[in-house]
C-alpha positions as CSV (number, residue, x, y, z in Angstrom):
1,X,28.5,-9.4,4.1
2,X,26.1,-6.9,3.6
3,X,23.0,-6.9,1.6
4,X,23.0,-5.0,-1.6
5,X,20.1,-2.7,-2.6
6,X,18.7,-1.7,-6.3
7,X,15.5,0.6,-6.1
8,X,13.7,1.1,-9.4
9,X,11.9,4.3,-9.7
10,X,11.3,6.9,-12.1
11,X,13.7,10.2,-12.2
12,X,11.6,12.3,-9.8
13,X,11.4,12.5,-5.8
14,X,7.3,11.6,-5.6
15,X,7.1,8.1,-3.8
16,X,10.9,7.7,-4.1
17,X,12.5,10.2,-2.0
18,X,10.8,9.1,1.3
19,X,12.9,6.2,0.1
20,X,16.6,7.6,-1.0
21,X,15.8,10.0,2.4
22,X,16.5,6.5,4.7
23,X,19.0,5.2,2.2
24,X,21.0,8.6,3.0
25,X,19.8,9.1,6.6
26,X,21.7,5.7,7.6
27,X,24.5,5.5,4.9
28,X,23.4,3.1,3.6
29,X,24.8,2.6,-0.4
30,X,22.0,1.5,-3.1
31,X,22.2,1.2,-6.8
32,X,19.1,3.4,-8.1
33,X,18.0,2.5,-11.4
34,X,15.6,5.3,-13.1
35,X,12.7,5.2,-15.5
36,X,10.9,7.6,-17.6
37,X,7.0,7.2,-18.5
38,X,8.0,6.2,-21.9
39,X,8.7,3.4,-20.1
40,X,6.1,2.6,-18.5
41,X,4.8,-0.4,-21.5
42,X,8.2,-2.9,-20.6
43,X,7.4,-2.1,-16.7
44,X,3.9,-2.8,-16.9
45,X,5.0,-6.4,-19.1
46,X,7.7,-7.4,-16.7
47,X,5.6,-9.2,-13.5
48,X,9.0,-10.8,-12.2
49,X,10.1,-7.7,-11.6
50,X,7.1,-5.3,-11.5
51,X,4.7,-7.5,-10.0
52,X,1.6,-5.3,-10.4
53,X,3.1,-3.4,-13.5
54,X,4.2,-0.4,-11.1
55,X,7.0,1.6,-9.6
56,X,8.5,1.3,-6.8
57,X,10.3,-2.0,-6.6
58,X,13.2,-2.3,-4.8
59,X,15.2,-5.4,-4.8
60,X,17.6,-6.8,-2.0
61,X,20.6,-9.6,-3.0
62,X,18.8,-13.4,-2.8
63,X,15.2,-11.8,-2.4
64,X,12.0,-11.7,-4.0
65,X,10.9,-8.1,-5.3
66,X,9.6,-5.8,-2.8
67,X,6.8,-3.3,-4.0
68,X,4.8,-0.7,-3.3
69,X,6.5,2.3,-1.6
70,X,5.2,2.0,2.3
71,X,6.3,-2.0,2.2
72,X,9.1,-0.7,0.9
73,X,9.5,2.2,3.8
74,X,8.4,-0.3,6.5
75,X,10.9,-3.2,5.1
76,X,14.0,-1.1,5.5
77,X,12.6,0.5,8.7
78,X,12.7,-2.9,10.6
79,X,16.5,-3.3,8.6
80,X,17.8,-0.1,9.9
81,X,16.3,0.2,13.5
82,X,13.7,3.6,12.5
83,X,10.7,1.8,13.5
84,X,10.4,3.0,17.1
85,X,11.6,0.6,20.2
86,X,8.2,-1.0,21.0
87,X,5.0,-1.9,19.8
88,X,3.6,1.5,20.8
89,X,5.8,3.5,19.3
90,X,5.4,1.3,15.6
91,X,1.8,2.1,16.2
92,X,2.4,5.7,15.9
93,X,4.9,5.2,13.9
94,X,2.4,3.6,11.2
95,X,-0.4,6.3,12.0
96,X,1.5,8.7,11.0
97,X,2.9,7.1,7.4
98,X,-0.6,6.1,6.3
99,X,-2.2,9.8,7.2
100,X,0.9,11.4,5.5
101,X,0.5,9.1,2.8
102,X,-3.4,9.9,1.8
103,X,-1.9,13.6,2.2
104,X,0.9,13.4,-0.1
105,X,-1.1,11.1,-2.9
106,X,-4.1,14.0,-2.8
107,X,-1.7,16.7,-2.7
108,X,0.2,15.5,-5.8
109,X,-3.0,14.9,-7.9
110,X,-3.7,18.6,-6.7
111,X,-0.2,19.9,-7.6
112,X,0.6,18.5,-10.6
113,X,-2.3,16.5,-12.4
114,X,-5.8,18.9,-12.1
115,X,-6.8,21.4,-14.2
116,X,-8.8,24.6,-14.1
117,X,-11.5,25.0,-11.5
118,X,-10.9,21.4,-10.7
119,X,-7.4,22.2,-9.1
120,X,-8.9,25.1,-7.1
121,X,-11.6,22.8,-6.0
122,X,-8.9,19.8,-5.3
123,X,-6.4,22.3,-3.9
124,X,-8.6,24.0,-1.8
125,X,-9.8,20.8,-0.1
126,X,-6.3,19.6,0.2
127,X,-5.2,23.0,2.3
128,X,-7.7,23.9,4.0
129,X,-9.3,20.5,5.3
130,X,-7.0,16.9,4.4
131,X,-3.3,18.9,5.5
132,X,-4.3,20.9,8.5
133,X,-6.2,18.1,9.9
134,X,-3.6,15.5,10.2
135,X,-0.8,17.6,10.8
136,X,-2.5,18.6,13.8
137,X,-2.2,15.1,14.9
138,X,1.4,15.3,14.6
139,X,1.6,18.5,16.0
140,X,0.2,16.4,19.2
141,X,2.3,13.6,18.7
142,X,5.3,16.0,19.2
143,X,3.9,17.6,21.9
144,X,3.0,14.5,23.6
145,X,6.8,13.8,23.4
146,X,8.8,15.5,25.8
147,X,6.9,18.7,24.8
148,X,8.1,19.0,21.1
149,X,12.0,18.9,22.1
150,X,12.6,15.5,20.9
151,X,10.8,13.1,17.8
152,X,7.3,12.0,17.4
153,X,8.5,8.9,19.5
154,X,11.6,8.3,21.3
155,X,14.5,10.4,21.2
156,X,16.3,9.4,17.5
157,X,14.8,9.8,14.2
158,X,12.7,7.5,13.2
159,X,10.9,7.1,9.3
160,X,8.0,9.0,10.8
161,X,10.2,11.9,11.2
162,X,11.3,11.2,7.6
163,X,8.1,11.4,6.6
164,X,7.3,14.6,7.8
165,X,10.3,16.0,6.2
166,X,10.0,14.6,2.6
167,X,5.9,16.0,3.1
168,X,6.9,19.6,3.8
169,X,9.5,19.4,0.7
170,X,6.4,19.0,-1.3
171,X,3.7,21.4,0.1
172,X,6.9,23.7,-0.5
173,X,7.2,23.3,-4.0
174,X,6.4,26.4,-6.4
175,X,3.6,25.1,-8.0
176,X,1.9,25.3,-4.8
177,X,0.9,29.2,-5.1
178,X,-1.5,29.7,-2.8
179,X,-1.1,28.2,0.3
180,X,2.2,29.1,1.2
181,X,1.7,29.3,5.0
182,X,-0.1,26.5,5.7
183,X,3.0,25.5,8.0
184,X,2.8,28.7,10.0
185,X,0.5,26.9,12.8
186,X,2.8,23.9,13.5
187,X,5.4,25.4,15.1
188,X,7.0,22.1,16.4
189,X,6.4,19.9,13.4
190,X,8.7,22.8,11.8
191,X,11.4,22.3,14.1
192,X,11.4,18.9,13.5
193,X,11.4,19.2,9.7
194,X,14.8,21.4,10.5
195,X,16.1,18.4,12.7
196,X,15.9,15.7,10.1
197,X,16.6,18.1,7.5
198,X,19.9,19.1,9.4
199,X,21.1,15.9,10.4
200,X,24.3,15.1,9.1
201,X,23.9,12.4,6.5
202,X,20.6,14.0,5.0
203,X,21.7,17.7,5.0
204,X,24.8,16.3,2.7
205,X,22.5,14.5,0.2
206,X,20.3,17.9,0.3
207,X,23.4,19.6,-0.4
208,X,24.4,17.8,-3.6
209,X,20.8,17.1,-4.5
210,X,19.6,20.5,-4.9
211,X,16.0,21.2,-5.3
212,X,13.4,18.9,-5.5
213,X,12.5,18.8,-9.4
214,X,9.4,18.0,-10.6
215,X,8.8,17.1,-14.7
216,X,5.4,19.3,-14.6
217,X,4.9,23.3,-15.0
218,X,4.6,25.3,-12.2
């Protein structure tokens, strides 16, 4: 029998889409249960499930809580075979989810949270050094990889790939005004955001989905 799956996250894509993107990408059915911030006193007060008072948790059938997103990512990586076929390829693999995850937490904060000069200031270093930076690296990665045709390792989609996708959803979100074409040097991390965006089971959930929405102004 398969397991079953209940992720607990609040109503928005931020640290939960990476996760409903492999959910999808494999088929795979979950129960999703949402939160709001109002919410956030009975969370923080409930250490069985919540274990440091924070969202994500995700639990599986006969199983103690998992938390914190990237466990999370990893844990169902190994389940569904999108963690590379050797050692090697995990290793990218993992360098590429921990620089795309400093990415994404800065880029949020930058996006949604600062204020005034401070979000030019925040932006600004987000653009123009933290993002161009590391997806450089993957731009490499790709090319290292049968010259950009295939996946930053191997030749299926992996939750690196993922990755990269659910990043370039956000640093295409309206609020970002300024630094629309920070993409237009990365010819093949493009591509590959069209590849996982296009395969099957994820372009159906984008289909129904719709746009990412975000509860902040733009």
């Amino acid at each position: 029998m398969a397991p079953t799956y209940t992720f607990h996250y609040f109503g928005v894509p931020s640290r939960g889409e990476f996760i409903r993107y492999i959910f999808k990408h494999k088929n795979v059915d979950f129960e999703e249960v949402n939160y709001t911030f109002d919410d956030l006193p009975k969370i923080k007060a409930n250490e069985a499930l919540f274990p440091l008072g924070e969202l994500p948790t995700l639990l599986v059938a006969n199983q103690e809580p998992i938390f914190q997103s990237h466990a999370i990512v990893r844990y169902l990586a190994n389940e569904f075979n999108l963690y590379g076929k050797n050692n090697e390829e995990r290793a990218v693999i993992d360098q590429v989810l921990d620089t795309l995850k400093e990415c994404e937490q800065k880029l949020w904060g930058s996006l949604f949270f600062a204020k005034g000069d401070d979000k030019v200031e925040k932006q600004k270093a987000v653009f123009e050094k933290l993002l161009p930076r590391a997806l450089r690296y993957v731009e490499k990665c790709l090319k290292r990889n049968n010259n950009g045709e295939a996946f930053l390792v191997g030749d299926a989609i992996t939750v690196g790939d993922i990755h990269v996708a659910v990043l370039i959803e956000t640093i295409k979100l309206p609020h970002n005004k300024n630094y629309r074409n920070v993409l237009d040097n990365f010819p093949l991390i493009k591509k590959l955001n069209e590849k996982v965006r296009n395969s099957a089971a994820i372009k159906t959930y984008l289909e129904k989905r719709g746009d990412p929405k975000y509860p902040f102004p733009e």
